[in-house]
Backbone bond lengths (Angstrom), bond angles and torsions (degrees), N, CA, C in turn:
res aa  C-N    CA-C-N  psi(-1)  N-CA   C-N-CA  omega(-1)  CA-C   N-CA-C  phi
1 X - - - 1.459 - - 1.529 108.42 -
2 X 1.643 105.37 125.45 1.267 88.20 172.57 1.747 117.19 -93.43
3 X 1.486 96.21 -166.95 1.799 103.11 173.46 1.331 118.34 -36.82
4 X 2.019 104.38 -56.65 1.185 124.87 -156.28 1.919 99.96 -52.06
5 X 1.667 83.30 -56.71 1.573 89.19 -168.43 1.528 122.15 -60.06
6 X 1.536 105.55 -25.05 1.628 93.60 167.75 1.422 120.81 -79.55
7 X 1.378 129.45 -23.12 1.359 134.33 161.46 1.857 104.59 -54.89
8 X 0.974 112.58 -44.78 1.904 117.72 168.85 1.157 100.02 -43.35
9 X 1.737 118.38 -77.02 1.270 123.84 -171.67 1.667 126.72 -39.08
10 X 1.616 103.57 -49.95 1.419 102.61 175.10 1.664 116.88 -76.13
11 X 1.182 125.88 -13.62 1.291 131.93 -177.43 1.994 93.37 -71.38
12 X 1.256 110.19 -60.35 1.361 111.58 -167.00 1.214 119.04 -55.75
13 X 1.718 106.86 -30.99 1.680 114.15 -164.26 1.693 90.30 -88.64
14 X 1.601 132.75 -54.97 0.970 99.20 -166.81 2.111 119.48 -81.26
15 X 1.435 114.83 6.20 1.252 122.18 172.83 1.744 104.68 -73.53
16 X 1.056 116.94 -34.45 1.584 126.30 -174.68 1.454 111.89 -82.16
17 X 1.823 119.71 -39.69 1.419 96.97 143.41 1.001 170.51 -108.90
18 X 1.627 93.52 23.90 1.437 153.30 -174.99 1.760 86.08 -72.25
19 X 1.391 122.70 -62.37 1.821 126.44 -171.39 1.623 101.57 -79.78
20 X 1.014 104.52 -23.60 1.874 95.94 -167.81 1.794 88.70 -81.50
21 X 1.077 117.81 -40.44 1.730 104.93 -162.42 1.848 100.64 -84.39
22 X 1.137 110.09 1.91 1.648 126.22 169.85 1.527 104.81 -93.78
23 X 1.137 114.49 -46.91 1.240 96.23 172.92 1.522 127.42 -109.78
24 X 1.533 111.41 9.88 1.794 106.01 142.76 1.086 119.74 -97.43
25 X 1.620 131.46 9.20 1.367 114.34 135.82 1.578 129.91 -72.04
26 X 1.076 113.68 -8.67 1.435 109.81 -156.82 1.962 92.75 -103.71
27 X 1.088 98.83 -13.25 1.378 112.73 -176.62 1.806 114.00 -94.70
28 X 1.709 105.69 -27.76 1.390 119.07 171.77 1.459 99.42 62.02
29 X 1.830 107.22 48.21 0.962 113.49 149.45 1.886 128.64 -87.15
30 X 1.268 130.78 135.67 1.816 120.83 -163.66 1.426 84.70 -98.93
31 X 1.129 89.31 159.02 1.818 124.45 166.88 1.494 123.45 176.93
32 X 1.258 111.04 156.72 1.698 108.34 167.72 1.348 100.68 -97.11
33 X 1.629 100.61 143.52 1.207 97.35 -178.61 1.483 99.71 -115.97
34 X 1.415 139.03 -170.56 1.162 130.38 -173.30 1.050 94.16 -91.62
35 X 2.181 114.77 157.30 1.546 130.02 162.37 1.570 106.04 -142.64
36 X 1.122 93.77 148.40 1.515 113.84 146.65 1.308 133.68 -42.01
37 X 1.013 136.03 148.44 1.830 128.98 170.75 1.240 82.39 -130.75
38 X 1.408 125.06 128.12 0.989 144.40 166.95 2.027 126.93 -164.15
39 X 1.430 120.87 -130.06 1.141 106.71 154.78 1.309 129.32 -71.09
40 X 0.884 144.08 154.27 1.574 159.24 -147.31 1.225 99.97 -146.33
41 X 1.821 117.70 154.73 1.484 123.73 176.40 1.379 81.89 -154.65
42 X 1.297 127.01 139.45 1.433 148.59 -121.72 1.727 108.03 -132.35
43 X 1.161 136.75 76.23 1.345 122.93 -170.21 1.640 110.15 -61.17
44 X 1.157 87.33 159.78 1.726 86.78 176.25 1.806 117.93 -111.69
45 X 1.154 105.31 22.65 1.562 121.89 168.40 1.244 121.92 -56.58
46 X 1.379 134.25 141.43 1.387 127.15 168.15 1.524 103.70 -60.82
47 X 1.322 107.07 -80.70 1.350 94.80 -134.71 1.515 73.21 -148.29
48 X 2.118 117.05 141.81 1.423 123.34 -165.48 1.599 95.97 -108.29
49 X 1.354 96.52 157.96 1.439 109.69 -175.02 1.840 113.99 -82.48
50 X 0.727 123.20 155.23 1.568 139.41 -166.55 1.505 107.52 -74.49
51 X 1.203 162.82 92.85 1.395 172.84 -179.62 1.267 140.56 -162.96
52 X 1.013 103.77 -137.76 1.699 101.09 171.36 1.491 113.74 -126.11
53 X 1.667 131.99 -167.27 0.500 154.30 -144.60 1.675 123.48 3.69
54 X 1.536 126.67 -124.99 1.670 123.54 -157.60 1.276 112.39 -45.94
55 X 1.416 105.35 -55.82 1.281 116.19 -174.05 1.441 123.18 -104.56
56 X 1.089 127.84 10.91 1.493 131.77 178.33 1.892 96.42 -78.26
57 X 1.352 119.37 -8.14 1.684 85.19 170.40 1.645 105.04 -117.60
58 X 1.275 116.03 37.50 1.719 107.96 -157.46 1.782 71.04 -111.33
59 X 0.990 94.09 -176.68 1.527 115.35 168.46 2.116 135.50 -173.48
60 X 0.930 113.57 -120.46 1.630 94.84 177.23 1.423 112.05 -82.00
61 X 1.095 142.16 161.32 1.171 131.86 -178.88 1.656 129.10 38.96
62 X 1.354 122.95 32.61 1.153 117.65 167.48 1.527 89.34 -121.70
63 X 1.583 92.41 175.99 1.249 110.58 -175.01 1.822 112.39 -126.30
64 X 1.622 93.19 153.71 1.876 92.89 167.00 1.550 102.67 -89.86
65 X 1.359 92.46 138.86 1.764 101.34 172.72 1.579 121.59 -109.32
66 X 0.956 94.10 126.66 2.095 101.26 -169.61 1.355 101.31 -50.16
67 X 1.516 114.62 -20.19 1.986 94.55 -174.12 1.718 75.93 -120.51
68 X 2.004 95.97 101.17 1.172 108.76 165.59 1.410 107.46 -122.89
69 X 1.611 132.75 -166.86 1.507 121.11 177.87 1.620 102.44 -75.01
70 X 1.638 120.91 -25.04 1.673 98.29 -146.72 2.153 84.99 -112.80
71 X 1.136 102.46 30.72 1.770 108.63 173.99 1.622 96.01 -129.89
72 X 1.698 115.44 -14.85 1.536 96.48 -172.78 1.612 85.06 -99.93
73 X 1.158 135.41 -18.69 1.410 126.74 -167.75 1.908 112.13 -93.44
74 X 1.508 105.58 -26.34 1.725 114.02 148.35 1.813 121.18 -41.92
75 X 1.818 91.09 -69.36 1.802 80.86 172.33 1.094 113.98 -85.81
76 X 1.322 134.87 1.26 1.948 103.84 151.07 1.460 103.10 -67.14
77 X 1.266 138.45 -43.15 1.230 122.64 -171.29 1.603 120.75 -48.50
78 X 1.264 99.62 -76.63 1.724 124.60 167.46 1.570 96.07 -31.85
79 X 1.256 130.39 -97.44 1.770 137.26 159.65 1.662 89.82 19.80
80 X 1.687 93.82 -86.12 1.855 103.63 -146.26 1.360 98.07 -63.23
81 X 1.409 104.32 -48.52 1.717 89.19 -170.41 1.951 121.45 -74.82
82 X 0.751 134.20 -10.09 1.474 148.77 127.12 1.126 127.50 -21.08
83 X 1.816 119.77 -73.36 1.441 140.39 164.21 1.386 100.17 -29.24
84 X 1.687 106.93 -73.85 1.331 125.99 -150.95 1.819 115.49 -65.05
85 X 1.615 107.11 -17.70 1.113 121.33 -174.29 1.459 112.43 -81.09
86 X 1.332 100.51 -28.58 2.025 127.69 -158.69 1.450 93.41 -82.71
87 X 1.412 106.98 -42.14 1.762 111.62 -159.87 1.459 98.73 -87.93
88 X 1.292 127.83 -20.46 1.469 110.87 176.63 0.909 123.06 -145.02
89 X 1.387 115.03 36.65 1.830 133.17 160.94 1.952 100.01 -127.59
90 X 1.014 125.14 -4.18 1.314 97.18 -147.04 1.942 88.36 -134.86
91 X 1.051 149.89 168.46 1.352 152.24 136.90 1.536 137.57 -70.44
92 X 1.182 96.03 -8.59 1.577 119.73 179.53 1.411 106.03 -43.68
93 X 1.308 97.78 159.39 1.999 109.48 -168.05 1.525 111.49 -83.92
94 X 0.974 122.45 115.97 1.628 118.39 -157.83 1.905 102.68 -41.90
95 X 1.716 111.31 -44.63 1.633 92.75 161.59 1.298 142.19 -49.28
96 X 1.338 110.02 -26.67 1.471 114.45 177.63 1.507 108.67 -81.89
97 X 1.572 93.42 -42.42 2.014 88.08 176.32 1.624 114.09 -51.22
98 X 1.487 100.53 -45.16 1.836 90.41 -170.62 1.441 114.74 -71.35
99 X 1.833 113.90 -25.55 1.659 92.98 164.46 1.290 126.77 -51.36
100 X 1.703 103.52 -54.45 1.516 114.85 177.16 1.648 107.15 -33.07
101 X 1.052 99.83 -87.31 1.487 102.35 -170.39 1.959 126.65 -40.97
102 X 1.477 95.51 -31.05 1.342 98.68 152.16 1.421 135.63 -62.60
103 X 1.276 103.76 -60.00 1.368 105.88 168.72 1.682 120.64 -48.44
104 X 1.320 116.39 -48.40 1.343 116.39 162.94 1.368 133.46 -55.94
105 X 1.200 106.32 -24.75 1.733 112.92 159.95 1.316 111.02 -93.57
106 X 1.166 128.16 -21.29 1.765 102.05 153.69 1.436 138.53 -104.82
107 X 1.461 96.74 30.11 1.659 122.25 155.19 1.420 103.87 -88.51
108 X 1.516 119.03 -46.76 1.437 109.71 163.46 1.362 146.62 -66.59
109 X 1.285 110.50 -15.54 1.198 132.84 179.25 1.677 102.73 -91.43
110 X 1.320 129.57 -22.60 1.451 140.23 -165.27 1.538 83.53 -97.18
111 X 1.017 137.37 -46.91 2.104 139.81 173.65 0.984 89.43 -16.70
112 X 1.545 97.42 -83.40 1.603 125.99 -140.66 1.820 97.19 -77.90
113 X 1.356 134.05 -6.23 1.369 117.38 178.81 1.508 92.67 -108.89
114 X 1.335 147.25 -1.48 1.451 119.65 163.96 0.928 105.63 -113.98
115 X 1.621 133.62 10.12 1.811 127.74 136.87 1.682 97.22 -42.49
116 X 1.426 103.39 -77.56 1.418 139.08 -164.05 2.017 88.23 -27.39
117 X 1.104 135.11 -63.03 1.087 154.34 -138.57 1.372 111.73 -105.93
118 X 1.108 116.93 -52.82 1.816 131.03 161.24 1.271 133.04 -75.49
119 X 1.571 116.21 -32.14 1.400 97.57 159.15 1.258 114.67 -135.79
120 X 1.881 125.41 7.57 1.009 102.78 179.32 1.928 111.51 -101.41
121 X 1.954 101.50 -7.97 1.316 94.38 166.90 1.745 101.91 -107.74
122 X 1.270 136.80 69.09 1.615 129.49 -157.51 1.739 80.15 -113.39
123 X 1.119 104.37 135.19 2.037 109.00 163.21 1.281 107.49 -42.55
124 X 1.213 137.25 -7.51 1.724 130.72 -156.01 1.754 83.09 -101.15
125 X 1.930 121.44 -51.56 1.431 99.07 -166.52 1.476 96.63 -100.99
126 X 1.415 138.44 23.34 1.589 119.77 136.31 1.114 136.53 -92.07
127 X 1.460 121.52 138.39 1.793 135.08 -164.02 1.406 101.25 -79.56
128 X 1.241 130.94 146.05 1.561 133.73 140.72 1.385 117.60 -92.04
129 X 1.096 121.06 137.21 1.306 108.69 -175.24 1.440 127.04 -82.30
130 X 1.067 95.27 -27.94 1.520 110.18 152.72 1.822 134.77 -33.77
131 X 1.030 94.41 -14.24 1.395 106.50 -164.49 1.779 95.03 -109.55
132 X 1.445 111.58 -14.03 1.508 117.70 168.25 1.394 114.14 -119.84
133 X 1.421 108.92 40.61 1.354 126.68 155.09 1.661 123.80 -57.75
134 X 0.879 126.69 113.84 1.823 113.62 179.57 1.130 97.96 -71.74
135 X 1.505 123.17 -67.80 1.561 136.31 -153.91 1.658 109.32 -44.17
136 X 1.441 135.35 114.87 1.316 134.79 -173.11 1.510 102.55 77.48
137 X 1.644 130.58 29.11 1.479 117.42 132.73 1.271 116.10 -90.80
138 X 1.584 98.61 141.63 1.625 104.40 170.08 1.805 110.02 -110.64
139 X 1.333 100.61 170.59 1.597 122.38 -157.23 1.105 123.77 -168.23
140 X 1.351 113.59 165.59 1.877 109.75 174.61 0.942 109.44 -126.63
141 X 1.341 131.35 174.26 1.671 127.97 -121.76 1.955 80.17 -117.85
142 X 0.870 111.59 123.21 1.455 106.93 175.96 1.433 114.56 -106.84
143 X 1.586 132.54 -8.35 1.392 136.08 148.41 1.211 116.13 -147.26
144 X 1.629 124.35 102.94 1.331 126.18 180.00 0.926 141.97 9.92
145 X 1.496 137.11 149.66 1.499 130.29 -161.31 1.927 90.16 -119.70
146 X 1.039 135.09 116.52 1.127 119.29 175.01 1.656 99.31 -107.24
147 X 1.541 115.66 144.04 1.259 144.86 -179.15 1.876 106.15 -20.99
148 X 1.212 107.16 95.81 1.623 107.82 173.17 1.984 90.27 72.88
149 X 1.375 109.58 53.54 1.999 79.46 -177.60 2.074 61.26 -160.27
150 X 1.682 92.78 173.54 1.570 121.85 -165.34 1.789 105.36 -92.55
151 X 1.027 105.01 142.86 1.862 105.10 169.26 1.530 112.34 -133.32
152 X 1.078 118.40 -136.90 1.353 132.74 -175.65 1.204 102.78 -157.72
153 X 1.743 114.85 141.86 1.384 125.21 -179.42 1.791 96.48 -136.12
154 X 1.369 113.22 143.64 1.392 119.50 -170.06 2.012 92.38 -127.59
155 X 1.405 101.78 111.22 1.450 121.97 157.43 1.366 138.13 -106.58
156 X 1.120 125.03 166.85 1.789 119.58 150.02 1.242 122.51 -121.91
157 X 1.394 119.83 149.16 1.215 125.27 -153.35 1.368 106.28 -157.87
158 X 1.225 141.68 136.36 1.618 127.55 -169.59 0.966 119.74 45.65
159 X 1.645 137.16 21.38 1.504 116.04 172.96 1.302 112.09 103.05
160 X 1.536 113.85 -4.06 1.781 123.14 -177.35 1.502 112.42 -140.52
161 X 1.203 117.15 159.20 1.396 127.91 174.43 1.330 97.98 -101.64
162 X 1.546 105.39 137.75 1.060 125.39 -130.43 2.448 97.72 -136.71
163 X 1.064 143.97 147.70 0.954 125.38 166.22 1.831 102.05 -136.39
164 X 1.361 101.45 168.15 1.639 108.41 -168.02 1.415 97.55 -165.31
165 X 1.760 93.26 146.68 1.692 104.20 158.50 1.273 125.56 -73.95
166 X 1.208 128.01 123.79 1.727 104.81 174.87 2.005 104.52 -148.73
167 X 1.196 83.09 -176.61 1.650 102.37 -149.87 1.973 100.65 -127.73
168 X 1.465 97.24 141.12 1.924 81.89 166.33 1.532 112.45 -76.04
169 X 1.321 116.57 156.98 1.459 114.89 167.90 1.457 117.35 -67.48
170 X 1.421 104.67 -21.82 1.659 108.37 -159.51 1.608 96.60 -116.07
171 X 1.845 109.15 7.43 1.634 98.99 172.02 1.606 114.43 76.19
172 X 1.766 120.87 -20.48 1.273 124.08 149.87 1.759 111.73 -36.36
173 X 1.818 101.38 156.74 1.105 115.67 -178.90 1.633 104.72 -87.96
174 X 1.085 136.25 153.64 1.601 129.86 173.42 1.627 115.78 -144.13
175 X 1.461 105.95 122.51 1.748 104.98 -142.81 1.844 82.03 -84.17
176 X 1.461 107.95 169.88 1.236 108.53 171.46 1.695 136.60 -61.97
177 X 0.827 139.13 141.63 1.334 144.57 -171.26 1.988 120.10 87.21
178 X 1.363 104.98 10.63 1.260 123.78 -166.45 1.549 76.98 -63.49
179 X 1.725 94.42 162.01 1.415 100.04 156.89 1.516 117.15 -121.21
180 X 1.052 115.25 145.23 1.733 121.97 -148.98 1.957 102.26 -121.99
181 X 0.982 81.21 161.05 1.821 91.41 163.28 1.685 98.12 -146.84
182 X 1.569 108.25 143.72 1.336 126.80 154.58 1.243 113.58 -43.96
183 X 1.291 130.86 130.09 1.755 124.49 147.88 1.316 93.81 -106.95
184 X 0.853 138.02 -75.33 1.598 144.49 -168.84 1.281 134.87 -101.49
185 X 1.505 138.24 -176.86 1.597 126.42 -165.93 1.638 103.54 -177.34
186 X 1.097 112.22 97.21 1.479 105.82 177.83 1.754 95.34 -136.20
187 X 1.371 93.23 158.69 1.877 95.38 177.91 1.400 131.97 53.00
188 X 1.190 100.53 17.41 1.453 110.24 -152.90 1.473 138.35 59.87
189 X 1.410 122.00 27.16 1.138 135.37 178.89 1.562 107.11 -120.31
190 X 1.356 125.47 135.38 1.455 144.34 -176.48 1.382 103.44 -82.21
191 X 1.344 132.58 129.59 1.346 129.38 143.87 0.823 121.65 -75.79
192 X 1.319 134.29 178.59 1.464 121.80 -173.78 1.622 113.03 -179.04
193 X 1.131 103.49 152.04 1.799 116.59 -173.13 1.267 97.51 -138.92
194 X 1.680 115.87 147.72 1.267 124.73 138.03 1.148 144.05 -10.87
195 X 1.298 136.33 75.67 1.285 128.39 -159.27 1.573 93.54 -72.80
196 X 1.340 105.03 134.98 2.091 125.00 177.49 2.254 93.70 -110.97
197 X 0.860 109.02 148.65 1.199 107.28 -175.56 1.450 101.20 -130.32
């Protein structure tokens, strides 16, 4: 085997799982993929949102690690296709080619880990759940509460207006535009009291 062909080889293997982990995300297919334990860089996020792909299984206090599957399968890409370019277009000293090509695959591999790190674990795209708490939102009654019977309460919550079924706690009637607070939340229906201020 020569150079060329192992620079081929790593170009293909990490381009192939470079497309497969592109397209079982895009498919929102799960899996573990293999990692490294090594250095760690520490997000400072609460708490990650529930989904798929990089970051849908990390959460508070963990970290993304640079020797992950989709940063080790970047610099094989970058690597092979580099290598393979150096070794049979170019005259370069096979030492200088393999820095080159190294170095160029861990510019690529460095891409894809401060995507990985900056915006796909950034506090802006992880949820707290906390913040989709019902219990202690308040609202106004957007269709009457009639005596022991269901209404509608209109809130905001995350940045949106928000609508819900809800009920009095105490089975009181509550005319529209009341202003309410959550006590409770089961089934998807709001209980609700008088908000007194």
């Amino acid at each position: 085997m020569t150079w060329s062909d192992f620079y081929l080889i790593c170009f293909a293997v990490g381009f192939l799982f470079s497309l497969l982990s592109f397209v079982a995300g895009g498919l929102n297919l799960h899996g573990h993929s293999p990692h490294v334990h090594g250095l760690h860089f520490h997000s400072a996020a609460g708490h990650a949102p529930a989904g798929s792909g990089p970051a849908a299984h990390a959460s508070a206090g963990q970290s993304v690690s640079p020797f992950n599957f989709f940063t080790i399968a970047v610099f094989l890409a970058w690597f092979g296709g580099t290598g393979y370019l150096l070794t049979r277009y170019s005259t370069l000293l096979f030492a200088l080619g393999l820095a080159i090509s190294t170095a160029v695959g861990l510019v690529g591999a460095s891409i894809v880990f401060m995507f990985l790190a900056k915006v796909l674990m950034s506090p802006e795209a992880l949820m707290d759940p906390a913040d989709y708490e019902m219990v202690g939102v308040i609202g106004r009654i957007s269709s009457p509460i009639r005596e022991a019977g269901t209404g509608e309460i209109i809130y905001s919550q995350a940045g949106s207006r928000r609508a819900c079924p809800a009920r009095s706690e105490d089975s009181v009637a509550i005319e529209r535009d009341a202003e309410v607070v959550v006590t409770r939340y089961e089934k998807g229906i709001a209980y609700i009291r008088r908000w007194k201020k």
